[in-house]
Phi, psi and omega in degrees: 000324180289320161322325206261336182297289152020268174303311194277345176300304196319276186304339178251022162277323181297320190277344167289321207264356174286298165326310184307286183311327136327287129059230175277338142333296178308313196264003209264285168348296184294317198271357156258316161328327229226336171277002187242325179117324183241164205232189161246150192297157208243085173279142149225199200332308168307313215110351187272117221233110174242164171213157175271182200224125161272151139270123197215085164129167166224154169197143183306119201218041200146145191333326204277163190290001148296145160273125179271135128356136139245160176257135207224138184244164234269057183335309178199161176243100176195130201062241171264016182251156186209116178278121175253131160226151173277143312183316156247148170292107172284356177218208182164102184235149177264157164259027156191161171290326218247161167266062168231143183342136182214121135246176191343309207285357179193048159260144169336273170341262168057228163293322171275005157293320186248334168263293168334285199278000174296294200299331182276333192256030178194132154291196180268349180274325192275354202276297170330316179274007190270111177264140151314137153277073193310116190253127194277131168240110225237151173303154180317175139267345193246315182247001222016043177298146153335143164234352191081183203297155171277152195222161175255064200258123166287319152239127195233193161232170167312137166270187176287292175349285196265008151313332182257022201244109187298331188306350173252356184117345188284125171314128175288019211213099190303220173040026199228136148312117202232138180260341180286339178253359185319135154202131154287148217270135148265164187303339181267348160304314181311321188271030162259348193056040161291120193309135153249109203310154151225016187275146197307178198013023160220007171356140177061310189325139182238191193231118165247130161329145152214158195282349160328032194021148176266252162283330205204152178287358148307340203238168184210138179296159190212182185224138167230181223289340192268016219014049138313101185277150185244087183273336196271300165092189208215148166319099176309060149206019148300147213246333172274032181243145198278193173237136176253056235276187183187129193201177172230147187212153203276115160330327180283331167304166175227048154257024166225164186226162189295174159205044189046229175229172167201156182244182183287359157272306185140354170292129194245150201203094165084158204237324194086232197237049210316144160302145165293118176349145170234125170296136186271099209270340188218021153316131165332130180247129169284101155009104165313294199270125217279358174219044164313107182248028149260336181299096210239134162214150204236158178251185184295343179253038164098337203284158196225127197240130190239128162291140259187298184222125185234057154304137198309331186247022179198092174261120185233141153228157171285135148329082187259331172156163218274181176316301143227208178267007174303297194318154163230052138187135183259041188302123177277048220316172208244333186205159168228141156243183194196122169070006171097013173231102183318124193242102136351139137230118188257016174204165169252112183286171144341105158093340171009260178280319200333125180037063146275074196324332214225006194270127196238345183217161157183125184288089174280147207254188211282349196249352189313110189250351198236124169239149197272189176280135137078025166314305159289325219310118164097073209220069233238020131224038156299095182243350181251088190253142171227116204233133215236343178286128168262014162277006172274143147249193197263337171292349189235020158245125192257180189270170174083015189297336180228025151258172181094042191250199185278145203282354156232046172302145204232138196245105161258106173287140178301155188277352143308329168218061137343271190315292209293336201252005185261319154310336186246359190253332167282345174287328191253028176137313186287116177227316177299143214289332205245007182252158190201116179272098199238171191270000000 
């Protein structure tokens, strides 16, 4: 009997001091979270979702040639890590260039997430205070599309998982309309030419990206303007969806400031101490002459553009040809911008695409009027052409533009103009029996 006393005094002197040790972990935890000043986001009763906001890094967040503070709001806290996402969408990035099977682990998006917008939004004191991140790239929950290998990011984007995760403040049920997942575009996204709602109470609002896979490995999840997750997700080389970035960064720097709060109605409570604006020292100079054609210019993926029109209210560029003769699939955008300055691209030159051996698909985009001679010509596993411009005529497609393609190649066309572009795609290459143009 004394033995059983014994033991049982033993365990529960051990189950005090495992306790004690807990604890004092919770209250260590609590009391560095409380030493900073910030909290973890807050729902109540309504549903309503408040998080606190830091200023941490600048990007360009408007016409003018400055960088804004940006504000970010407090996903989670603990101890000396702070889970971040910004507060508005900052860029409009495609997620991936090429239209072929992608995940998160070797997409476009990405790689210009840890360098380009890295180097640009954080001085080198902020890049420091910035942690790596093993980011889990967990299967679609809705189709179990592939998500790939788990990656190691300095900036990522949300997956579907923690878009739906209330411990950051988010409506659990993705597939839903959410005021929690809603964020809106700054001006200079707009002017990137990123979908912007106009529908009431989502006024501004954009459809941002998550790193997730969509239905297929073609597609990537997205959030709209209504916060509505999207599982199913938009064609990665869609050129309007915005960027939302996400990171962790160490508390203990002193390259970030409180910014008060803001909830999930869209109310913001205290501003702190905004940082000042930073001047852009190396703002774009728009092309003097409006058809300069020594003047080259390239976007993020390599694709190379000759300016055509650079008037203050009308900026045009041409299509001249891709990163290399390499590509297996193209898109041709309705707009680029390059260097903070948006250009219409409304032609394809002369030679373009030519004898690009390995090219299997391409998308032309809505402004095109002009495809130049011999644009495509030998291009002999081209079988997927998608053409979104109702502006060719037969003078402003030249010859040869599409011949010599795969002998069964298939053109898809607006559906108006049908009639016109199956008499004007035949003038201009499509000759084998077996290629075929449908709306």
């Amino acid at each position: 009997m004394k033995n059983t006393k014994r033991i049982f005094a033993s365990v529960l002197s051990l189950l005090l001091v495992i306790t004690a040790i807990w604890g004092k972990s919770a209250d260590n935890t609590k009391a560095n979270a409380a030493g900073y000043d910030l909290s973890n986001p807050v729902i109540d009763s309504d549903g309503v979702t408040t998080w606190d906001c830091i200023w941490f890094g600048f990007y360009r967040q408007s016409s003018k040639a400055v960088k804004e503070a940006i504000k970010w709001r407090v996903l989670s806290v603990d101890g000396d890590d702070a889970f971040l996402l910004a507060d508005q969408n900052l860029d409009c990035q495609f997620y991936h260039t090429e239209s072929i099977e992608i995940t998160w682990e070797k997409c476009f998006l990405r790689a210009w997430l840890n360098s380009s917008f890295y180097q640009n939004a954080f001085s080198s004191a902020e890049q420091a205070a910035i942690r790596t991140t093993t980011v889990e790239n967990e299967a679609n929950p809705y189709y179990k599309t592939g998500a790939g290998k788990n990656t190691s990011d300095k900036v990522y984007l949300l997956s579907i998982a923690e878009a739906s995760d209330p411990v950051y403040g988010f409506h659990s049920t993705f597939n839903e309309n959410s005021d929690s997942r809603c964020a809106k575009n700054t001006d200079y996204v707009k002017g990137k030419g990123a979908f912007s709602s106009s529908v009431e109470n989502y006024t501004g609002n954009g459809l941002w990206w998550l790193r997730s896979s969509g239905s297929n490995l073609y597609s990537a999840a997205n959030v709209s303007d209504a916060g509505y997750g999207s599982a199913d997700g938009g064609k990665v080389v869609i050129d309007n969806r915005a960027v939302r970035p996400a990171l962790h960064i160490k508390l203990s720097s002193s390259v970030w400031s409180k910014a008060g709060t803001v909830n999930s109605l869209g109310k913001s409570v205290g501003d702190g101490n905004r940082p000042s604006p930073i001047e852009i020292k190396d703002s774009p100079v728009t092309p003097s002459s409006p058809a300069d054609n020594n003047t080259k210019l390239k976007d993020s993926t390599g694709a190379v553009y000759t300016p055509v029109n650079s008037s203050a209210s009308k900026k045009e560029v041409s299509y001249t040809a891709p990163k290399n003769k390499k590509i297996t699939s193209a898109a041709i955008p309705a707009a680029v911008t390059i260097k903070g300055v948006r250009y219409q691209v409304t032609s394809i030159k002369a030679n373009a695409f030519k004898n690009c051996k390995k090219l299997k698909k391409v998308t032309i985009g809505k402004n095109i009027k002009t495809i130049g001679k011999n644009a495509f010509y030998g291009c002999a596993k081209l079988n997927s052409i998608t053409i979104k411009t109702t502006k060719l005529t037969s003078s402003s497609v030249k010859s040869n533009a599409f011949a010599k393609l795969h002998k069964n190649a298939t053109f898809k066309v607006p559906k108006k103009k049908l009639s016109t572009y199956k008499k004007l795609l035949k003038k201009k290459g499509v000759t084998g029996k077996k290629q075929v143009i449908k709306a």
